[in-house]
Backbone as a printed PyTorch tensor [residue, N CA C, xyz], in Angstrom:
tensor([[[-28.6860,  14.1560,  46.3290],
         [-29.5400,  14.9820,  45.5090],
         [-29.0400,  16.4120,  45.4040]],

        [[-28.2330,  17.1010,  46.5160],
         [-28.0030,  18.0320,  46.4320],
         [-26.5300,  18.5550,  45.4830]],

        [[-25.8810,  17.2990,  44.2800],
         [-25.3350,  17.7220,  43.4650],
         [-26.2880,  18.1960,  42.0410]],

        [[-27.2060,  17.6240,  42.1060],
         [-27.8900,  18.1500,  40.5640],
         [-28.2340,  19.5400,  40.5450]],

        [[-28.8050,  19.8750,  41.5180],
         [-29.0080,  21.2830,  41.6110],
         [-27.5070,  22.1880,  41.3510]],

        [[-26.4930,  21.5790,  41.9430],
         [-25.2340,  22.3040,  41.6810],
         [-24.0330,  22.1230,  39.9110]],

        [[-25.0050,  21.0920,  39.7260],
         [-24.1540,  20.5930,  38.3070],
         [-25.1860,  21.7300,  37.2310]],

        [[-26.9540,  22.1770,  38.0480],
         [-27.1800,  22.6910,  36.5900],
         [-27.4130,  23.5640,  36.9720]],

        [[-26.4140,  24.1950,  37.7770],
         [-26.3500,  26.1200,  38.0980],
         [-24.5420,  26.1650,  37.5990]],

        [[-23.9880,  25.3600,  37.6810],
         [-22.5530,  24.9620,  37.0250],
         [-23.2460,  25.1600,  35.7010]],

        [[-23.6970,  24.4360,  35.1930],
         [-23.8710,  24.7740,  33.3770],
         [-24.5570,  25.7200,  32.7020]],

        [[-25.7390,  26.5080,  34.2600],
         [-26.3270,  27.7740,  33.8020],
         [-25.2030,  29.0290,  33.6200]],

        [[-24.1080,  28.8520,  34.8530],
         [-23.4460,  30.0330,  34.4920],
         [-21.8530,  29.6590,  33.0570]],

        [[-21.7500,  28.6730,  32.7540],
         [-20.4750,  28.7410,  31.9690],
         [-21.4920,  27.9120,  30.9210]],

        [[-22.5960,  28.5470,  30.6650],
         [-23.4140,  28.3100,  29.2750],
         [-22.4410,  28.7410,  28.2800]],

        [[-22.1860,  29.9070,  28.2870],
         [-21.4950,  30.3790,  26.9190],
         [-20.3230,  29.8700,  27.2320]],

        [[-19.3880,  29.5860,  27.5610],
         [-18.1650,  28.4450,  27.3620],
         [-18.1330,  27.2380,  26.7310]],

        [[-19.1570,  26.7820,  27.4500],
         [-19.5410,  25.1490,  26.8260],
         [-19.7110,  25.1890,  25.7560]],

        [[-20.4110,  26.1820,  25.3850],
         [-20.8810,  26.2070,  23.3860],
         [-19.7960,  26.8590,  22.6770]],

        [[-18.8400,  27.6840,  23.3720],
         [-17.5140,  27.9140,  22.7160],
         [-16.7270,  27.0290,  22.5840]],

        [[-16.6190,  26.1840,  23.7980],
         [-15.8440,  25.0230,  23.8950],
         [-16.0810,  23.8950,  22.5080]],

        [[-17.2630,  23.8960,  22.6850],
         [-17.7550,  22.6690,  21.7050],
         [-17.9620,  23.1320,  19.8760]],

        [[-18.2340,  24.3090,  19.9590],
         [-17.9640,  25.2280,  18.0550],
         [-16.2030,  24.6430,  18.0940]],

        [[-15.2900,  25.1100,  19.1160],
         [-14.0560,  25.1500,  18.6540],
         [-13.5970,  23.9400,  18.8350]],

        [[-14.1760,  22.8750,  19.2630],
         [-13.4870,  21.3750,  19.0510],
         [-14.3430,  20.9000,  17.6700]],

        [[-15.7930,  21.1730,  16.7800],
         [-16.0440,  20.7000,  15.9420],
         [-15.3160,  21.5630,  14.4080]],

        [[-14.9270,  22.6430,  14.8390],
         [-13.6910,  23.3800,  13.9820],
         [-12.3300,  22.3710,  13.8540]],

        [[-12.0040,  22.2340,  15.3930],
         [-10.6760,  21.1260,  15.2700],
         [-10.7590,  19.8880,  14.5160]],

        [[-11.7640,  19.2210,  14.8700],
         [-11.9190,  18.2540,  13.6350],
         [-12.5760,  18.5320,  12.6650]],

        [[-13.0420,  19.2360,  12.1540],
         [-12.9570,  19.5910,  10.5200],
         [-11.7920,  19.6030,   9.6350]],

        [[-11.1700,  21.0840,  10.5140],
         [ -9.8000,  21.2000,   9.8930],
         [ -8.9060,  19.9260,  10.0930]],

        [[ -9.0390,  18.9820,  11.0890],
         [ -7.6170,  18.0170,  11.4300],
         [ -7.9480,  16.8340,   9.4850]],

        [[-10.0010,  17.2920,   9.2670],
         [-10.0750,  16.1310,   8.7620],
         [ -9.7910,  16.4420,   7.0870]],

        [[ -9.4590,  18.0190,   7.1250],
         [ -9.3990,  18.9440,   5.7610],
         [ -7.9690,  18.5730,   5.6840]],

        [[ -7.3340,  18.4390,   6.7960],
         [ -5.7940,  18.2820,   6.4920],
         [ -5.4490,  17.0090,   5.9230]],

        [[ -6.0630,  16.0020,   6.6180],
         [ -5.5820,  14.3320,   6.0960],
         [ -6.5450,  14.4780,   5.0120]],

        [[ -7.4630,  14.5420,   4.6280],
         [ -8.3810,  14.1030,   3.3420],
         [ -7.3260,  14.8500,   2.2090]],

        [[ -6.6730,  16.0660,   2.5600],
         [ -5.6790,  16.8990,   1.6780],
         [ -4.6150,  16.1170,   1.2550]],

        [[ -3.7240,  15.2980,   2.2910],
         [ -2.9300,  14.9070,   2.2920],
         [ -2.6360,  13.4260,   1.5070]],

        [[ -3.7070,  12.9150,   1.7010],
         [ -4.7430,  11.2930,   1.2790],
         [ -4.5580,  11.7090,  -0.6300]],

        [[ -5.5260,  12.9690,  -1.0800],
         [ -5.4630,  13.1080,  -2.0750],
         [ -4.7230,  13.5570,  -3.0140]],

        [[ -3.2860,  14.1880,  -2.0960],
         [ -2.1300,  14.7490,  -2.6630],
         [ -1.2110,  13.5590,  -3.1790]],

        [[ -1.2730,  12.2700,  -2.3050],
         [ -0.8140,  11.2140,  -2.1310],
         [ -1.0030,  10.6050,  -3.5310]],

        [[ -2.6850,  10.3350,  -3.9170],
         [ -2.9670,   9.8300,  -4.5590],
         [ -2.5470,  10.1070,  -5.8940]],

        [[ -2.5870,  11.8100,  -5.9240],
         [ -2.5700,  12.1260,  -7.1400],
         [ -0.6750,  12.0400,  -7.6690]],

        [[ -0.3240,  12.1000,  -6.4860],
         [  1.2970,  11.5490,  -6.6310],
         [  1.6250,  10.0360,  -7.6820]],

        [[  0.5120,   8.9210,  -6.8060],
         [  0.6330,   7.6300,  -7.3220],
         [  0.1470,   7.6680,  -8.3760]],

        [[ -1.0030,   8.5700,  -8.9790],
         [ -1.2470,   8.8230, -10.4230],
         [ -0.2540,   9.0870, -11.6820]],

        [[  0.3370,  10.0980, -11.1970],
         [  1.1300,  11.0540, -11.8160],
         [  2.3690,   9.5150, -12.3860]],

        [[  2.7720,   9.2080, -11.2670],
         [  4.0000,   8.3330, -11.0430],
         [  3.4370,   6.8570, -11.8140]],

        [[  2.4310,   6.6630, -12.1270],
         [  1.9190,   5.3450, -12.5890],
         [  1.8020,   5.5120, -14.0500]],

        [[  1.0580,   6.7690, -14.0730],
         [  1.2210,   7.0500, -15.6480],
         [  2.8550,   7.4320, -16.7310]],

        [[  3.2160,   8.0130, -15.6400],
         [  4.9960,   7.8040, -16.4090],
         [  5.7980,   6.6690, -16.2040]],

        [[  5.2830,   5.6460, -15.2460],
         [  5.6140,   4.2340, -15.4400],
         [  5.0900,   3.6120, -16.7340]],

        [[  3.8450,   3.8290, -16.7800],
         [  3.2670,   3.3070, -18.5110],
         [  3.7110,   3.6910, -19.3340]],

        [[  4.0090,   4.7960, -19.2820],
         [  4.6940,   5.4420, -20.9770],
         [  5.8580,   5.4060, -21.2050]],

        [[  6.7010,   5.0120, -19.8280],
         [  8.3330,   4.2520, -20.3160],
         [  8.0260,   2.9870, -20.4450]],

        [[  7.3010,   1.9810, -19.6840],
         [  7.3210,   0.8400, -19.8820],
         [  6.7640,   0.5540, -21.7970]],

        [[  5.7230,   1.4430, -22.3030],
         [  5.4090,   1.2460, -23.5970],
         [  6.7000,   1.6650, -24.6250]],

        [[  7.5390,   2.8120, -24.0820],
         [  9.0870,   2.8160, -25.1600],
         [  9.4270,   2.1610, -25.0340]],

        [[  9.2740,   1.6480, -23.8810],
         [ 10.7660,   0.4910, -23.4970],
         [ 10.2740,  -0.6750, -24.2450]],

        [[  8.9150,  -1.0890, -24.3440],
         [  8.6130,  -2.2460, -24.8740],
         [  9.0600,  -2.0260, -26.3780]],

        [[  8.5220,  -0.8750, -27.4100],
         [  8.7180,  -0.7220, -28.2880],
         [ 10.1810,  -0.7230, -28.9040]],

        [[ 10.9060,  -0.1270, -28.1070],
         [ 12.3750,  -0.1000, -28.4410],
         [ 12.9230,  -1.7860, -28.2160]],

        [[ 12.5850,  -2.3120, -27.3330],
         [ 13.2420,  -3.4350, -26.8780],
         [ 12.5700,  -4.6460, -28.1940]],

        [[ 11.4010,  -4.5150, -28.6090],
         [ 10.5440,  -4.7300, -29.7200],
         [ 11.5760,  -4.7590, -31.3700]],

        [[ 11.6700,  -3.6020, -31.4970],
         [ 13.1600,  -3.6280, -32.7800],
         [ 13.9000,  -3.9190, -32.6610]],

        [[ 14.9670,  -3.6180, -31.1390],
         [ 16.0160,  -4.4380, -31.2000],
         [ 15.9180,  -5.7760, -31.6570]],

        [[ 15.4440,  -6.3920, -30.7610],
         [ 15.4610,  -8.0970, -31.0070],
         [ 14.7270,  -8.6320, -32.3250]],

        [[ 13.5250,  -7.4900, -32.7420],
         [ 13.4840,  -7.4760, -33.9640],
         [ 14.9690,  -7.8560, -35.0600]],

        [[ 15.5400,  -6.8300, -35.3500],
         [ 16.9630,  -6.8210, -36.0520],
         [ 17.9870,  -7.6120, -35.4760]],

        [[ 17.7660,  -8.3950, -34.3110],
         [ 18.6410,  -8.9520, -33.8990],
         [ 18.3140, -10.7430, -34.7160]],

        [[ 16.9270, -11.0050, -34.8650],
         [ 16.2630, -11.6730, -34.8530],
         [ 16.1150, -11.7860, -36.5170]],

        [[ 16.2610, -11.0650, -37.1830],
         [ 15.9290, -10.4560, -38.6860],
         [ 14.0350, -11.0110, -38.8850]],

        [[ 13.5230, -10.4990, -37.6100],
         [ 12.3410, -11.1620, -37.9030],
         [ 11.5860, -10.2970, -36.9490]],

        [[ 10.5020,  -9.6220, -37.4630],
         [  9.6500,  -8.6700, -36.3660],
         [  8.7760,  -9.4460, -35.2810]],

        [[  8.2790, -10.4760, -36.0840],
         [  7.4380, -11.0510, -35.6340],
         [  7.6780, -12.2790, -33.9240]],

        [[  9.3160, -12.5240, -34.2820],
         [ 10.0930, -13.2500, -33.5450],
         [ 10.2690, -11.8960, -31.9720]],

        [[ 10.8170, -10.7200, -32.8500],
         [ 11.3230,  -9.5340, -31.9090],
         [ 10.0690,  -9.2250, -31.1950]],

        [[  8.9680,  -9.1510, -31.9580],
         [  7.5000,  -8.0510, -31.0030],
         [  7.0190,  -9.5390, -29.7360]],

        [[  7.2720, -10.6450, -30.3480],
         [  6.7510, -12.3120, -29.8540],
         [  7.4460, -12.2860, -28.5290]],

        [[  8.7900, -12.2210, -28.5990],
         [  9.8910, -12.2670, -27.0590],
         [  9.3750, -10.6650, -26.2170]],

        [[  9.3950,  -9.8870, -26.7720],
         [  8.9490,  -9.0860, -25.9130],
         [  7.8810,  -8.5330, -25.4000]],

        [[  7.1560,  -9.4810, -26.2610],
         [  5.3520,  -9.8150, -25.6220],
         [  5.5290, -10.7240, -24.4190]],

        [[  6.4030, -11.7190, -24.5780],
         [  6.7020, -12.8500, -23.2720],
         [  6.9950, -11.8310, -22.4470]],

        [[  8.4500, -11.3870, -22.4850],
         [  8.9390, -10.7530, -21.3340],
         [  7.6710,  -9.9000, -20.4120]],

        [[  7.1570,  -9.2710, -21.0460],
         [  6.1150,  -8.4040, -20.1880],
         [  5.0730,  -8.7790, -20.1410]],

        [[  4.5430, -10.2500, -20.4650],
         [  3.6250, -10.7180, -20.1530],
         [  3.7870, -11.4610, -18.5520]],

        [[  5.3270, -11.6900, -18.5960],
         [  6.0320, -12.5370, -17.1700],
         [  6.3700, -11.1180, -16.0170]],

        [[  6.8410, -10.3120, -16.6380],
         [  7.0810,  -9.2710, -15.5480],
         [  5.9000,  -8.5800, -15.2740]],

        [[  4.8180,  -8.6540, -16.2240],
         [  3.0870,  -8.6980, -15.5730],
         [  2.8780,  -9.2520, -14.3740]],

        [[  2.7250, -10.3060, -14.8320],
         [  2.6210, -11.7400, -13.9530],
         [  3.2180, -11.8530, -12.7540]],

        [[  4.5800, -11.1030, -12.4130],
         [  5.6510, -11.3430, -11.1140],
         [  4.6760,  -9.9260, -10.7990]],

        [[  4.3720,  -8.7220, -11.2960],
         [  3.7580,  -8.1980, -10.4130],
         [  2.2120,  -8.1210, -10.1310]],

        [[  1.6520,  -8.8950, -10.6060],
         [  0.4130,  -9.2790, -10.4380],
         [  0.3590, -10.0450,  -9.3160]],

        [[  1.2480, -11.3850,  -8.7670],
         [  1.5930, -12.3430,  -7.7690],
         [  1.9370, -11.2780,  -6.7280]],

        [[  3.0050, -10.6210,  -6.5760],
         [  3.6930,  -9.7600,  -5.8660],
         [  2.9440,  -8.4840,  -5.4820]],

        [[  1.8970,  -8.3130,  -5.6680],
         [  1.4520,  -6.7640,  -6.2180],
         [  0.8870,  -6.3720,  -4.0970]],

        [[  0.4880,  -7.4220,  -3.5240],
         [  0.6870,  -7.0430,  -1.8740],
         [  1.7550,  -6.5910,  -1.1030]],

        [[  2.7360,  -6.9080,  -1.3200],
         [  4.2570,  -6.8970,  -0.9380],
         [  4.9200,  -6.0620,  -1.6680]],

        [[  4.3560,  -5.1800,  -3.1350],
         [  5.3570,  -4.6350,  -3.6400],
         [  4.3240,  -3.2300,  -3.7810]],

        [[  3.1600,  -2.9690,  -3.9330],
         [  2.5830,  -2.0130,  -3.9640],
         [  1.4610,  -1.6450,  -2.7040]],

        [[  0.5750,  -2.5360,  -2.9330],
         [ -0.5640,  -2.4360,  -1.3870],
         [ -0.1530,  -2.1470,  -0.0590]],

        [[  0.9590,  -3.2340,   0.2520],
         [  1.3160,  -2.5230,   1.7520],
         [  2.1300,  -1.6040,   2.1770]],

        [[  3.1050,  -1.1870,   0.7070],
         [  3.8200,  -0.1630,   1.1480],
         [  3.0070,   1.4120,   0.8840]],

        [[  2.0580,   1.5790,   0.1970],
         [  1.2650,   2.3110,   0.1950],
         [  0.3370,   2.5150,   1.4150]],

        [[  0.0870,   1.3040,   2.0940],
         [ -1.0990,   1.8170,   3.3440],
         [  0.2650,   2.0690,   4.2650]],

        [[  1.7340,   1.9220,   4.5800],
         [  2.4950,   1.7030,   5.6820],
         [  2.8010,   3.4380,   4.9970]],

        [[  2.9190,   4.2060,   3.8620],
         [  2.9260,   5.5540,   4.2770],
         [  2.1060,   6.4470,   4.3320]],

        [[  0.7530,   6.0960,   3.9360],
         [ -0.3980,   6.7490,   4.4980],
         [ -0.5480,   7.2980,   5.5440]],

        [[  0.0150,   5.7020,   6.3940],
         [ -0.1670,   5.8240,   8.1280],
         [  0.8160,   6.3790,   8.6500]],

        [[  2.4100,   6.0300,   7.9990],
         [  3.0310,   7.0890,   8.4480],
         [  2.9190,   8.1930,   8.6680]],

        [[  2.6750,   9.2870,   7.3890],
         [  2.1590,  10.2800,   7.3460],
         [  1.2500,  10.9730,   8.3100]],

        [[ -0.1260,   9.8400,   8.3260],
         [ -0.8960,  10.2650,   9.5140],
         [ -0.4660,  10.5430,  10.6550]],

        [[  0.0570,   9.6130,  11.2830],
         [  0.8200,   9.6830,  12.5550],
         [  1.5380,  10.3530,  13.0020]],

        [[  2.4540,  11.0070,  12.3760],
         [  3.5930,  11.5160,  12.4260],
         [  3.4670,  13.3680,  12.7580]],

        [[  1.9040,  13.5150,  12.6990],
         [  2.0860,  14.6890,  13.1100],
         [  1.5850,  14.7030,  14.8950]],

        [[  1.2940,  13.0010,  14.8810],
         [  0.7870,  12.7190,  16.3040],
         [  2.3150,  12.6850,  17.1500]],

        [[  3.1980,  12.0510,  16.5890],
         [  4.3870,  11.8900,  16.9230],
         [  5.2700,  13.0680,  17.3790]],

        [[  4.6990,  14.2190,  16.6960],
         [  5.5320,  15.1590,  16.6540],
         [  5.0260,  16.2430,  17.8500]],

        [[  3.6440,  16.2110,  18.4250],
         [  3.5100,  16.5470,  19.5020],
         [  3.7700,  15.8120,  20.8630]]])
């Protein structure tokens, strides 16, 4: 019995520590969580940026690839038809594929990222 009396004359005198202690660890995780939520959304807006200039070459590319075979074809309808296939199939391979070629390499640098400043201490 004679530790309780000593644990709460221990917390009467380093009162003001404890509550310094504890403001500056709910600061630490704020900021640790301002940094990754920063980093999360910098990320994202990366895969944005990078997805949308994937669409707008993949739409020249369709279009151009569209006339060629057009004129190759002397027939538009033959040219716009094959290159409706083609990217209806290279849809398709990444629609099947889309775990292995986008999902997990996206969560494997998330976590990198995260980690890595764990790593570095």
């Amino acid at each position: 019995m004679e530790k309780s009396p000593n644990l709460w004359e221990f917390l009467e005198e380093n009162k003001a520590q404890i509550n310094e202690y504890i403001e500056l660890r709910i600061q630490l995780f704020s900021l640790q969580f301002i940094r990754k939520s920063s980093t999360i959304a910098g990320m994202l807006i990366w895969l944005m940026v990078l997805g949308a200039m994937a669409f707008l070459i993949s739409i020249f590319a369709g279009l151009t690839l569209g006339w060629w075979l057009s004129s190759i074809f002397n027939s538009p309808v033959i040219g716009f038809g094959l290159t409706t296939l083609i990217l209806g199939l290279i849809t398709l391979v990444l629609v099947l594929l889309r775990k292995q070629l986008f999902i997990h390499p996206i969560i494997r640098i998330i976590i990198r990222e995260q980690t890595r400043d764990y790593e570095a201490e």
